[in-house]
C-alpha distance (Angstrom), angle and dihedral (degrees) to the residues before:
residue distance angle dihedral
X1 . . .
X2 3.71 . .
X3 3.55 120.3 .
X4 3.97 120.2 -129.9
X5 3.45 100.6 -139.1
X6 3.92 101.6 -178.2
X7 4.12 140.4 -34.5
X8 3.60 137.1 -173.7
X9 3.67 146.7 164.1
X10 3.80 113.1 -68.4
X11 4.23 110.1 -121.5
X12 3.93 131.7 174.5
X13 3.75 99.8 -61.1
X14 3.79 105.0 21.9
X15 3.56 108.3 105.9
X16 3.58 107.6 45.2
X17 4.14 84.8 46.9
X18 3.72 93.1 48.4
X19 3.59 92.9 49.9
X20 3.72 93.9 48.4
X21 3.78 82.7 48.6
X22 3.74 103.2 52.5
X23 4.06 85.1 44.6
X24 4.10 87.8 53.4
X25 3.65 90.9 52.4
X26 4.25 94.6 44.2
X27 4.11 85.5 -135.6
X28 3.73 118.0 162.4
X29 3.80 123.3 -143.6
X30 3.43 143.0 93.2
X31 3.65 121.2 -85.9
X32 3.76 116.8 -160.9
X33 4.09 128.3 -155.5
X34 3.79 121.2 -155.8
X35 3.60 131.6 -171.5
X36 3.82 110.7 163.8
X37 3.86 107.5 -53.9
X38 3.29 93.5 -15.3
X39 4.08 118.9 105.3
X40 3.56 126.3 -179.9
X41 3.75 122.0 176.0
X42 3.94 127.2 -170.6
X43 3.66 116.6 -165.3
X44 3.92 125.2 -154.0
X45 3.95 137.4 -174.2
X46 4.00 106.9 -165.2
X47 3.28 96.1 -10.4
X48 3.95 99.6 -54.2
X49 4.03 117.4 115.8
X50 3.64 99.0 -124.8
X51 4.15 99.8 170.9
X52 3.85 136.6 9.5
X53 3.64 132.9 -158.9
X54 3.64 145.1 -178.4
X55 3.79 152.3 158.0
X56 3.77 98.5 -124.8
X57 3.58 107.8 121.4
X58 4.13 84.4 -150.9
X59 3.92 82.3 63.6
X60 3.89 95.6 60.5
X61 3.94 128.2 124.6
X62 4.32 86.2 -116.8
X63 3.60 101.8 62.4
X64 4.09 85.9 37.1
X65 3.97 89.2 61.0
X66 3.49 88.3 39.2
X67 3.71 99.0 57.7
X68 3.82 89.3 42.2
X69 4.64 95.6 50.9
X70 3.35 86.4 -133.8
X71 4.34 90.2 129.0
X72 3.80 120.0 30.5
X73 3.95 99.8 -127.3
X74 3.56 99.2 -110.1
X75 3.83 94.3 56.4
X76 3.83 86.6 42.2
X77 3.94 93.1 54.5
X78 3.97 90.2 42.5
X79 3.52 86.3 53.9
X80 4.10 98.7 41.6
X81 4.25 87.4 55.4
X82 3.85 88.4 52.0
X83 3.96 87.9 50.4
X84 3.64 90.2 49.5
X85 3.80 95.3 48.0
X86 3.77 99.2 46.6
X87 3.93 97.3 28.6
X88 3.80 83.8 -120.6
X89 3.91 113.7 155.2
X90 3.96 111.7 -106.9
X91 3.55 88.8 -124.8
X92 3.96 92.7 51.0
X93 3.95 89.5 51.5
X94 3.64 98.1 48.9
X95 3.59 95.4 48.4
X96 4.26 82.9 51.0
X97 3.59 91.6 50.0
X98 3.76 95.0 50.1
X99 4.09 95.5 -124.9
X100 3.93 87.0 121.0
X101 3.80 143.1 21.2
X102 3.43 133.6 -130.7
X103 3.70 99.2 -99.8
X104 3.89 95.5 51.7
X105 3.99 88.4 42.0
X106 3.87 80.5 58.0
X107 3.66 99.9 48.7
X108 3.85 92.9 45.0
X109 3.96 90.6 53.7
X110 4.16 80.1 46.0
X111 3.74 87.4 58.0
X112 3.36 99.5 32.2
X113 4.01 90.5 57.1
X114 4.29 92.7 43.2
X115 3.58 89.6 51.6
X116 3.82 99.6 62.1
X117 3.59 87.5 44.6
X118 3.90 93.5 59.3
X119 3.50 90.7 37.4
X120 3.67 86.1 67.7
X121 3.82 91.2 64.4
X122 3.76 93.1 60.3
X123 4.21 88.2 70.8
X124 3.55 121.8 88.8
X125 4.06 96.8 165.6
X126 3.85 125.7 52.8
X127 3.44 136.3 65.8
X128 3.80 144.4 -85.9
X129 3.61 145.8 -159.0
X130 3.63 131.7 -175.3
X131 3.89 122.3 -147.7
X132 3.70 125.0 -164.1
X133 3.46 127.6 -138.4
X134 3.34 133.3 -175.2
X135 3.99 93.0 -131.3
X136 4.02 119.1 -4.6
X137 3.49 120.9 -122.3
X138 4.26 120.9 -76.0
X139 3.66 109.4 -112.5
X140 4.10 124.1 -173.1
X141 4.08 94.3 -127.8
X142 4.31 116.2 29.6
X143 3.72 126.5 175.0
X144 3.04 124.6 -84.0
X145 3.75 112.8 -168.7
X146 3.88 116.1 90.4
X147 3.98 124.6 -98.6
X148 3.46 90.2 -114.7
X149 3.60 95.1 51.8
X150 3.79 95.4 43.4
X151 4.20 89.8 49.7
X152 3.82 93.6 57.4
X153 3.65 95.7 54.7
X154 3.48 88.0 43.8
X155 3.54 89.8 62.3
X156 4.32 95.8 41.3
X157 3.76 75.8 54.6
X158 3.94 95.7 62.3
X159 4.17 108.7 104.3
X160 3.88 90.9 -168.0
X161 4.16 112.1 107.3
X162 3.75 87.9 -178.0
X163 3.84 99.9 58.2
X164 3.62 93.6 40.5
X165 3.59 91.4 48.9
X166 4.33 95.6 51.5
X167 3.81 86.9 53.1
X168 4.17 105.9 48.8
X169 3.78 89.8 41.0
X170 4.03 127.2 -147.0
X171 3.42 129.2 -33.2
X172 3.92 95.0 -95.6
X173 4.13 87.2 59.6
X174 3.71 111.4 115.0
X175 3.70 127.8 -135.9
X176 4.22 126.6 -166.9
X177 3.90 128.3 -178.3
X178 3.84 115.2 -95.3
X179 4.03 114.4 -134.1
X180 3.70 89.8 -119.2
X181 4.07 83.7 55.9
X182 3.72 96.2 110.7
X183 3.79 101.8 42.2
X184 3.39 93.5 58.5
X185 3.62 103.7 43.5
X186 4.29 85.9 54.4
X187 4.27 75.4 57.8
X188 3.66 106.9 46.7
X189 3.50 84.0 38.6
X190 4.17 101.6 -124.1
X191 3.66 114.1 -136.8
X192 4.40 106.5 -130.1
X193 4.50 87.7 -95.1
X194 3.65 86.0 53.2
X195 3.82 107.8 53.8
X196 4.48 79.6 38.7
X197 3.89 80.7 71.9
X198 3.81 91.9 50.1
X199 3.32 99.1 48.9
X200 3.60 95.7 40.4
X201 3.54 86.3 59.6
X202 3.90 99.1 54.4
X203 3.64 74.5 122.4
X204 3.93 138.5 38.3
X205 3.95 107.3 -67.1
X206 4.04 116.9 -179.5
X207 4.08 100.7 -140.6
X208 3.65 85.5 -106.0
X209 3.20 92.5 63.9
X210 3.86 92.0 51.2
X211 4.05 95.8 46.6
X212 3.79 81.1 58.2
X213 3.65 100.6 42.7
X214 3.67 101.6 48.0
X215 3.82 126.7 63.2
X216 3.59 101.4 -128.8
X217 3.99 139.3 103.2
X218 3.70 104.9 -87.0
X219 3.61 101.7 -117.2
X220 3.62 104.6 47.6
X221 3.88 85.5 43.1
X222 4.48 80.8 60.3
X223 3.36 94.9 51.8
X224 3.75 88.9 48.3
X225 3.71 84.5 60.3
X226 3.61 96.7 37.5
X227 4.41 83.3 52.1
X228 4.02 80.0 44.9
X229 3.83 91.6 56.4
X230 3.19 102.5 53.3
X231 4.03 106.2 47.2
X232 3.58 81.0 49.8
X233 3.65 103.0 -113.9
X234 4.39 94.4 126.2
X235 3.67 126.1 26.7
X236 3.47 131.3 -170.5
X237 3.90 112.1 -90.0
């Protein structure tokens, strides 16, 4: 029986905290958000998140194949009334049909998977619960990307100015390089901007200093730092 280990209400900075958290710890489980009808559930084995799911009909495999052009619609919706007839996965019919191959099929499912993850990071409200298990469930297709990786676009994903702004602080808060700076950004994968900011901080930096430094709009450059905070690659000084 799996063992609910704790839950709370979900607030400005919890999930990309607690996800940085359960990947710390290596725990395994599932760990479900609500907010009304909605359910999203992210499962991890040692601290990796190896599946997502969800009830959001915005979350489904159509609208990710959609977005990508890898179906023209009317072979998609041919395809999605065979699925619901036979109970068939979408994916499963597609690649019968011959309208994709098995590597796009893959990277959709990819996609598909990331996407509920960062669309996780968007909710401030709710709730959540995370159940242990002692091994989470097998699934055909798993992400791949790493935690880190996955939690910093998460947080580039956030829309809110107002609950990136009460975490990074004011303009005279100063930020410094941890030692564990450049192992992580190798892990979440830093884009060239990114690791600027860490080596530009090498030494103390006020965030003003930063905003002028770095050539990058000024609030995706704080929720760079904010993503930088929390895998533990800056601190405040």
């Amino acid at each position: 029986m799996a063992e609910r280990t704790r839950g709370s209400e979900i607030r400005s900075e919890t999930v990309p905290t607690l996800l940085h958290e359960i990947h710390r710890k290596g725990e395994t489980g599932h760990l479900v958000f609500q907010q009304e009808a909605v359910t999203k559930i992210l499962h991890f084995q040692r601290g990796a998140i190896v599946f997502a799911s969800s009830n959001d009909r915005d979350d489904r495999f159509v609208q990710v194949v959609l977005k990508m052009g890898l179906v023209f619609l009317p072979d998609l919706m041919k395809a999605l009334d065979e699925s619901l007839k036979t109970r068939k996965r979408l994916g499963e019919v597609l690649l019968a049909r011959k309208k994709i191959d098995q590597e796009d099929l893959e990277r959709a499912l990819q996609e598909q998977l990331k996407e509920i993850v960062f669309s996780v990071f968007t909710w401030a409200s709710g709730s959540w619960h995370l159940d242990k298990e002692p091994k989470a469930a097998a699934e055909k297709i798993t992400i791949t990307a790493h935690p880190l990786e996955l939690i910093l676009e998460g947080v580039r994903r956030i829309p809110s100015w107002a609950r990136v702004n009460e975490v990074v602080g004011g303009l005279n808060t100063e930020y410094r390089t941890t030692r564990d700076a450049p192992a992580l950004a190798e892990k979440a994968r830093l884009i060239p901007g990114e690791r600027k900011i860490l080596s530009f901080c090498e030494e103390t930096r006020s965030l003003s200093e930063i905003c002028d430094e770095m050539p990058m709009n000024d609030f995706v450059l704080l929720k760079v730092v904010w993503g930088l905070l929390i895998v533990g690659a800056l601190m405040k000084a």
